[in-house]
BALUMFI-537330 format. One record per residue (C-alpha): x, y, z; residue number from 1; residue in three letters. Coordinates in Angstrom, 2 decimals, decimal comma. Layout:
r east: X&north: Y&up: Z&num: NUM&residuo: ala
...
***
This chain:
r east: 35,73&north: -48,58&up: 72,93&num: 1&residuo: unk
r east: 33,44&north: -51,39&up: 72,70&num: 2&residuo: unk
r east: 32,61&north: -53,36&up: 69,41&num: 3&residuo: unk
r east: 29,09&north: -51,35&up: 69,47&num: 4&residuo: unk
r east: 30,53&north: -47,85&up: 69,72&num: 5&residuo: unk
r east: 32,73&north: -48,74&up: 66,65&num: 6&residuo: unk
r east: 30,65&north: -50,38&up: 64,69&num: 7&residuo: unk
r east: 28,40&north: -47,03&up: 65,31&num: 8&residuo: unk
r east: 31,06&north: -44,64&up: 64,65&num: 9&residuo: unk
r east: 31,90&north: -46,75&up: 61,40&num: 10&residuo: unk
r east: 28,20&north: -46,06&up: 59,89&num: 11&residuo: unk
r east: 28,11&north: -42,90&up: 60,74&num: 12&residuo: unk
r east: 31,68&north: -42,08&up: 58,98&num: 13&residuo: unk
r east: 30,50&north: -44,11&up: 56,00&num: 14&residuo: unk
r east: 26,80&north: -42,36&up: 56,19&num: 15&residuo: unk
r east: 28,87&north: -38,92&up: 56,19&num: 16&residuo: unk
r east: 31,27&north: -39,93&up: 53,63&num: 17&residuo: unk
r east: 28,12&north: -41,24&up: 51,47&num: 18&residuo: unk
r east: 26,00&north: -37,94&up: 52,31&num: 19&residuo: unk
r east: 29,06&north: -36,10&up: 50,92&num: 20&residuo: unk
r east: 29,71&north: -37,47&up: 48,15&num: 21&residuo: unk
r east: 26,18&north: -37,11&up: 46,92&num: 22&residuo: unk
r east: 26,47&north: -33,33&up: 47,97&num: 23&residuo: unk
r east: 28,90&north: -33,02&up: 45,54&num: 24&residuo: unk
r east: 27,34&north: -34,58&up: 42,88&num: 25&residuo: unk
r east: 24,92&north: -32,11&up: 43,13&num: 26&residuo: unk
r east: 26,64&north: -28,95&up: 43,29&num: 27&residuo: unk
r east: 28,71&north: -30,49&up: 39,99&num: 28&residuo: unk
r east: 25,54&north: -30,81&up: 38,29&num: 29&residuo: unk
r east: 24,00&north: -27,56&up: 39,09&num: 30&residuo: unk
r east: 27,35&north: -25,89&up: 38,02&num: 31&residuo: unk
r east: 26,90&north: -28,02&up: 34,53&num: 32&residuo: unk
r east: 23,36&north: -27,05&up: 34,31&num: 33&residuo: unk
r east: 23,97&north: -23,15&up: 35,42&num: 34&residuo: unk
r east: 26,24&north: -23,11&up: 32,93&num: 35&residuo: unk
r east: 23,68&north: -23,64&up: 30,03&num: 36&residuo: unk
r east: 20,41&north: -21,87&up: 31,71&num: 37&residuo: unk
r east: 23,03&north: -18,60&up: 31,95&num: 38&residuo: unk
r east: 24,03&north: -18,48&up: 28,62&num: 39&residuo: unk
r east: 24,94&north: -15,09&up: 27,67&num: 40&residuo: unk
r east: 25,66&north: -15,85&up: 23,97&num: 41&residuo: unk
r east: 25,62&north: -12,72&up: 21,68&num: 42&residuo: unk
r east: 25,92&north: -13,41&up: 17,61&num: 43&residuo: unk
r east: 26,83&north: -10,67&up: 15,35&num: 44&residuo: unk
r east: 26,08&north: -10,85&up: 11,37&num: 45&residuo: unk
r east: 29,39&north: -11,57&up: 10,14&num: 46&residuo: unk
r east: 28,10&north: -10,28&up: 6,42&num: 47&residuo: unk
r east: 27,13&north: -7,40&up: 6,37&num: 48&residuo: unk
r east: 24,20&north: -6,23&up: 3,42&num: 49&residuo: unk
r east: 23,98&north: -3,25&up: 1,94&num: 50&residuo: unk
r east: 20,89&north: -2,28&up: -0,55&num: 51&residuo: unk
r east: 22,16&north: -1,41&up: -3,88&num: 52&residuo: unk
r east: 20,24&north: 0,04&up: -6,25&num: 53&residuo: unk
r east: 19,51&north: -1,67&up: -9,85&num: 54&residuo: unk
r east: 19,42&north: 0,88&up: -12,43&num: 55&residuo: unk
r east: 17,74&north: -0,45&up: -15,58&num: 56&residuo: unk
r east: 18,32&north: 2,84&up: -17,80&num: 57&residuo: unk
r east: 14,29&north: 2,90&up: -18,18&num: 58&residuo: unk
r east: 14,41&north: 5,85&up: -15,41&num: 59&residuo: unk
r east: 13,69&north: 8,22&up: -17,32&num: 60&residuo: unk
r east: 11,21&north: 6,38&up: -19,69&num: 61&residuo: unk
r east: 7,64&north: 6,19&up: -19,85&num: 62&residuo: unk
r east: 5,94&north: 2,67&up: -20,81&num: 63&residuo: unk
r east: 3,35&north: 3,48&up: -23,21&num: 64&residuo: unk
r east: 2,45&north: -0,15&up: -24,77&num: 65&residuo: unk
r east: 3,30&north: -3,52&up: -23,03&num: 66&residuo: unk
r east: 2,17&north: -6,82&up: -24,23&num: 67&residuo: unk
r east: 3,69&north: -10,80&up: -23,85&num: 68&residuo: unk
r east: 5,48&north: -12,28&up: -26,60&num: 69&residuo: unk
r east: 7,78&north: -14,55&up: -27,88&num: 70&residuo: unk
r east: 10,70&north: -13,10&up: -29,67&num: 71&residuo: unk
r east: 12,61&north: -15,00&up: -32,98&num: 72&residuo: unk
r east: 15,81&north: -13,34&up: -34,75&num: 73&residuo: unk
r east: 16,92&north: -15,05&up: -37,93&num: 74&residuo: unk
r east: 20,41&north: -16,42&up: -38,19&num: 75&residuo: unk
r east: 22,88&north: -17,37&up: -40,99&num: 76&residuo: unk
r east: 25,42&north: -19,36&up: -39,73&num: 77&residuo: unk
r east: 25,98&north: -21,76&up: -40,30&num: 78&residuo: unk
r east: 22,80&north: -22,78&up: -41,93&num: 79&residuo: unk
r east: 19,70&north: -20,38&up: -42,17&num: 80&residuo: unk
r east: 16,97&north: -21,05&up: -39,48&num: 81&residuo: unk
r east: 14,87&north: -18,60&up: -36,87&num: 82&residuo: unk
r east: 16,08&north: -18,72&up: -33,19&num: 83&residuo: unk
r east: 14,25&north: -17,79&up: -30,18&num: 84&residuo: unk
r east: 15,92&north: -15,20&up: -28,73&num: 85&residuo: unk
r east: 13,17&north: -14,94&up: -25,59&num: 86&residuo: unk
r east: 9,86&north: -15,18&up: -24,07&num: 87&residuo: unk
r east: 8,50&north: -11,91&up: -21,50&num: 88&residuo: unk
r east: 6,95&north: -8,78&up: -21,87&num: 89&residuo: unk
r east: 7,42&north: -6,50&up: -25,24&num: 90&residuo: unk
r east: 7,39&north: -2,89&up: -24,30&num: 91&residuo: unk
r east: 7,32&north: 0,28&up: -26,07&num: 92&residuo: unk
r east: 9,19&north: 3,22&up: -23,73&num: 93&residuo: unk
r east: 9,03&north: 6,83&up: -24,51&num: 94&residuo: unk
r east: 12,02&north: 9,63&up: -23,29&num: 95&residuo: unk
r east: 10,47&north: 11,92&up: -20,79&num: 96&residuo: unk
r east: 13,08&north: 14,26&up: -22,42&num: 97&residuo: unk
r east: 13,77&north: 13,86&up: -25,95&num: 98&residuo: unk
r east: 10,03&north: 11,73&up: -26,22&num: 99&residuo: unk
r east: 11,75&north: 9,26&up: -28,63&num: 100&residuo: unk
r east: 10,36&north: 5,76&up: -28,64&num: 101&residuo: unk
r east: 11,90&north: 2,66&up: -28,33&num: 102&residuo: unk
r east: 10,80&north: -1,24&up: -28,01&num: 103&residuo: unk
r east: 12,35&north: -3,04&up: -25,10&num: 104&residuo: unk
r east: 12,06&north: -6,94&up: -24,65&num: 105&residuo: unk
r east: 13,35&north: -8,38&up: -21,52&num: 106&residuo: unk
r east: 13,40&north: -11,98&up: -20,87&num: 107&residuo: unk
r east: 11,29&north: -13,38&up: -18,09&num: 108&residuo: unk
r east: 13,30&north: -15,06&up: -15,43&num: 109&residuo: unk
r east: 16,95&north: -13,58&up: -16,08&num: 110&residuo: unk
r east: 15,62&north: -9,93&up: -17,17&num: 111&residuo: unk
r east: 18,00&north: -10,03&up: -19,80&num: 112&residuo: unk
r east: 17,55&north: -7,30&up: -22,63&num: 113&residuo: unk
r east: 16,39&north: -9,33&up: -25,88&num: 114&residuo: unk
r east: 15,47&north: -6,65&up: -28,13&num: 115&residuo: unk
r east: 16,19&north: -3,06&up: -28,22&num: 116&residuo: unk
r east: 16,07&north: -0,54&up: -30,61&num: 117&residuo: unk
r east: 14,62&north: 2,87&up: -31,68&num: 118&residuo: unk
r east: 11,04&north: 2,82&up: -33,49&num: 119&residuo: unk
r east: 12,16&north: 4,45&up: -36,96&num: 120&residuo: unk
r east: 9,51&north: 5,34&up: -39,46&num: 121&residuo: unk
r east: 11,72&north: 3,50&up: -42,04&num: 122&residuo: unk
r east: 11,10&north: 0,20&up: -39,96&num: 123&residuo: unk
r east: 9,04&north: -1,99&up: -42,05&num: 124&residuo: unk
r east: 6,81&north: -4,54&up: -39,94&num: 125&residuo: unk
r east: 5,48&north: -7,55&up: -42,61&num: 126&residuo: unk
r east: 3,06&north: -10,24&up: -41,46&num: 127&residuo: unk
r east: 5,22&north: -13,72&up: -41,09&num: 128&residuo: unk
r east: 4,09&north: -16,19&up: -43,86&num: 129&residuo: unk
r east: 1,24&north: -19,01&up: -42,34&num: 130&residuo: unk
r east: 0,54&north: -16,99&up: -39,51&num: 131&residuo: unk
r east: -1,55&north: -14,32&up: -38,27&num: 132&residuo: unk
r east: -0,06&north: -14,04&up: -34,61&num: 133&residuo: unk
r east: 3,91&north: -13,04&up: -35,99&num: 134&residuo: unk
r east: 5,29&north: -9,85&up: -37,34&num: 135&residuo: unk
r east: 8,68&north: -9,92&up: -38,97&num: 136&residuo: unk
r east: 10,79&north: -6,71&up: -39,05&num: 137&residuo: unk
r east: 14,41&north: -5,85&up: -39,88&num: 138&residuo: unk
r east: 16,30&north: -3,58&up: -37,60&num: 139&residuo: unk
r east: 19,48&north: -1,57&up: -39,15&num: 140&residuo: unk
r east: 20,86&north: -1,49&up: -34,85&num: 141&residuo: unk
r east: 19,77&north: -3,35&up: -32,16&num: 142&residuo: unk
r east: 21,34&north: -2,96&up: -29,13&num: 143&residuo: unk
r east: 20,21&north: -5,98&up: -26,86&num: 144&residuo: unk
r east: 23,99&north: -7,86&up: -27,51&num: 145&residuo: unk
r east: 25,91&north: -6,89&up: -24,48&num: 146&residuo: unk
r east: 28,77&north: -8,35&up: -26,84&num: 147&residuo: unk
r east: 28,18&north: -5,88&up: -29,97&num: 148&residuo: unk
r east: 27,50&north: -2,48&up: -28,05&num: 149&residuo: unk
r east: 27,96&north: -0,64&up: -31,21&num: 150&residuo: unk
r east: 24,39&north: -2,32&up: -32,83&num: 151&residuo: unk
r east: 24,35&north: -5,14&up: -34,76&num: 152&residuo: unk
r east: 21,97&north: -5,44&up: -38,16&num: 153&residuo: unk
r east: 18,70&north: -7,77&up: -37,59&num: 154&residuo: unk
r east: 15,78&north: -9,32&up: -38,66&num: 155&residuo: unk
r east: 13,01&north: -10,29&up: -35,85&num: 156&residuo: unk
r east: 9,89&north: -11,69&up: -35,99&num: 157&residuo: unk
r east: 7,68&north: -11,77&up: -32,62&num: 158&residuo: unk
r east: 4,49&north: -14,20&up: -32,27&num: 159&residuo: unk
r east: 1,64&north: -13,30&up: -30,05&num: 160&residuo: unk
r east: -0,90&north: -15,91&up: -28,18&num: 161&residuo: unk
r east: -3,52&north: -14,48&up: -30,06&num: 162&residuo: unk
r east: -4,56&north: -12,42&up: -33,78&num: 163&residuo: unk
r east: -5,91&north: -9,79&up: -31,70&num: 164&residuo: unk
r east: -3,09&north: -9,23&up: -29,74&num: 165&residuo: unk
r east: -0,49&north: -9,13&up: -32,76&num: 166&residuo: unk
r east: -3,11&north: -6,47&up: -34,15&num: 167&residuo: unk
r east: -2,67&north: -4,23&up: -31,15&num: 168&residuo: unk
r east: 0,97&north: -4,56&up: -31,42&num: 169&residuo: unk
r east: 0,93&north: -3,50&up: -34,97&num: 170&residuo: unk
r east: -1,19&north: -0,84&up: -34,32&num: 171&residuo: unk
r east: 1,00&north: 0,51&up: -31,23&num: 172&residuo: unk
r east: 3,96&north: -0,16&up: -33,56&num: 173&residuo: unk
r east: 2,73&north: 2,40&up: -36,38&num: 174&residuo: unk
r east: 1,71&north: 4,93&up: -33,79&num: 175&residuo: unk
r east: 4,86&north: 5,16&up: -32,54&num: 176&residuo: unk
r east: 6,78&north: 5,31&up: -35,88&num: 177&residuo: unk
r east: 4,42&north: 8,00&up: -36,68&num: 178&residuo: unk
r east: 5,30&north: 10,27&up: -32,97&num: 179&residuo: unk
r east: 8,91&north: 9,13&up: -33,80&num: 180&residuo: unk
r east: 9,03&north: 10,96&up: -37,68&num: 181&residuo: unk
r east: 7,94&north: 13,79&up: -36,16&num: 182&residuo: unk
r east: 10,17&north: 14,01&up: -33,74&num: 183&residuo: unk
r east: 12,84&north: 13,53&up: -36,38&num: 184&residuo: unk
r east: 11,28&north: 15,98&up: -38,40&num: 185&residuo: unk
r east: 11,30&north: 18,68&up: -36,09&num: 186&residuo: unk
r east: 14,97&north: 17,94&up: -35,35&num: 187&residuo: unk
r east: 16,33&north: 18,35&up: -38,97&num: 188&residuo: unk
***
């Protein structure tokens, strides 16, 4: 073979060798690159939700009077002083069945219960000295304290944002005393 005819065959070989190399470079990278465009990935929720339903015990109750307030209970220990018990919507629910009335207070963001007792006819609702947007009251059982299910003895006040709206809830108040007594007369 003459020096030509080698060095010819030489760049050819290396040409060749060169040509497949690159080839496979390719087909590696379309394998890499298949790999992602063919993704056939399915997730599954791991947690599975259920809906579960809240049940309030207002069911079966009617609202007949709602209005915002602020709600205070008086405490004794260790020194005497009004506490706010909470801030939401006052309600007065009737018993589709027995039509007994009771107030409801439920605080705003936690829904918490922070008053609730039957409307009896021997509850006496006084105005709150200095202001004409309270009512005090005292309660022989509330049942708001998820600690004292029995009913624990208190005295409330409740302040409005305005006269007229303390006068509606005194006004709802006595109405439903009244509906209450004779209920409770009817029973006896």
């Amino acid at each position: 073979m003459s020096e030509v005819e080698k060095k010819e065959e030489e760049e050819t070989t290396t040409t060749t060798t060169v040509e497949k190399t690159e080839e496979k470079k390719e087909e590696t990278e379309k394998r890499e690159y298949a790999a992602d465009d063919e993704s056939n990935v399915e997730y599954e929720a791991t947690l599975k939700r259920e809906v579960v339903e809240v049940k309030t015990n207002e069911e079966n109750e009617e609202t007949l009077f709602e209005i915002r307030a602020k709600l205070y209970r008086f405490d004794t220990d260790p020194s005497p002083q009004w506490k706010e018990r909470g801030t939401g919507n006052v309600r007065f629910l009737e018993d589709k069945d027995s039509k007994k009335i009771r107030v409801v207070m439920r605080r705003d963001k936690t829904l918490k219960v922070c008053l609730n007792h039957h409307i009896s006819p021997a509850l006496s609702l006084g105005e709150m000295t200095g202001s004409d947007k309270s009512w005090v009251w005292k309660c022989p059982k509330d049942f708001s304290d998820e600690d004292r299910p029995e009913g624990v003895e208190e005295l409330f006040a409740i302040r409005f944002a305005t006269p007229e709206n303390a006068g509606l809830f005194k006004t709802e108040f006595q109405k439903c005393q009244a509906k209450n007594g004779a209920i409770e007369k009817k029973t006896e």
